[in-house]
C-alpha positions in Angstrom: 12.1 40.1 14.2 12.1 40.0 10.5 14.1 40.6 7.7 16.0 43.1 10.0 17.3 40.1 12.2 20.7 40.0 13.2 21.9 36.8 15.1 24.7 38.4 16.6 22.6 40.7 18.9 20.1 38.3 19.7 20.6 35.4 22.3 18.2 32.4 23.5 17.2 31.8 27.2 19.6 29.5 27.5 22.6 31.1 25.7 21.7 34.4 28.4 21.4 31.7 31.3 25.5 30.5 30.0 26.5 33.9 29.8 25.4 35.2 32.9 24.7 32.6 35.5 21.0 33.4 36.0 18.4 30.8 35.0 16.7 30.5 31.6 13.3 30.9 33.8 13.9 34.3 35.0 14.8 35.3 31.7 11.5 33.9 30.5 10.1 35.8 33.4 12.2 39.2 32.6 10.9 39.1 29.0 7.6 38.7 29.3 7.4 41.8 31.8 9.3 44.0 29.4 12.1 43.9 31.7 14.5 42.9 28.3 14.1 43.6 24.8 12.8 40.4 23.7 10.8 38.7 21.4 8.8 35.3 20.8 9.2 33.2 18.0 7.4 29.8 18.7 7.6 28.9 21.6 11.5 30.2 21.9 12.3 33.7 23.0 15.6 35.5 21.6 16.5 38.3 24.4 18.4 40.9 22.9 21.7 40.9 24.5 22.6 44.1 24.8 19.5 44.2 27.1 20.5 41.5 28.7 23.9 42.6 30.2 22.7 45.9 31.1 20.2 44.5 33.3 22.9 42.3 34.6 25.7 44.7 35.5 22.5 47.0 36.6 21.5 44.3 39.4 25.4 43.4 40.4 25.1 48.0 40.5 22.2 47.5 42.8 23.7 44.7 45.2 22.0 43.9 48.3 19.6 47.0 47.2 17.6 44.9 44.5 16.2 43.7 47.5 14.5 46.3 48.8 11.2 47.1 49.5 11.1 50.9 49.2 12.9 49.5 45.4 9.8 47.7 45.1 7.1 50.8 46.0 8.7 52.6 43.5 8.9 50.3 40.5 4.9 50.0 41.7 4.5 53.4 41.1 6.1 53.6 37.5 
């Protein structure tokens, strides 16, 4: 995130947590698994937020199947 940074496409944990109703802790948790594009400056992440509203819209996709343990086997095997 250098000289190529643009503040519009990246958000903080806590402007993701405003904009989508999940916590700033699970998109702590999200970027450090590689779930988001995100980075770590300090001790702040910025999520990139197109990243961050496709893995929204793909969990309300998902529904009650995010839940799932046959989901979770194969995320295991990836």
């Amino acid at each position: 995130m250098g000289k190529d940074f643009d503040p519009t496409e990246w958000i903080t944990t806590k402007e993701a947590a405003e904009l989508t109703g999940y916590s700033t802790a699970r998109f702590r948790q999200l970027a450090i698994e590689g779930a988001i594009l995100a980075q770590k400056r300090g001790r702040d992440w910025f999520l990139d937020k197109a990243s961050v509203l496709a893995y929204v819209e793909e969990m309300r996709r998902l529904g009650t199947a995010k839940h799932s343990p046959k989901r979770a086997r194969e995320r295991k095997a990836d």
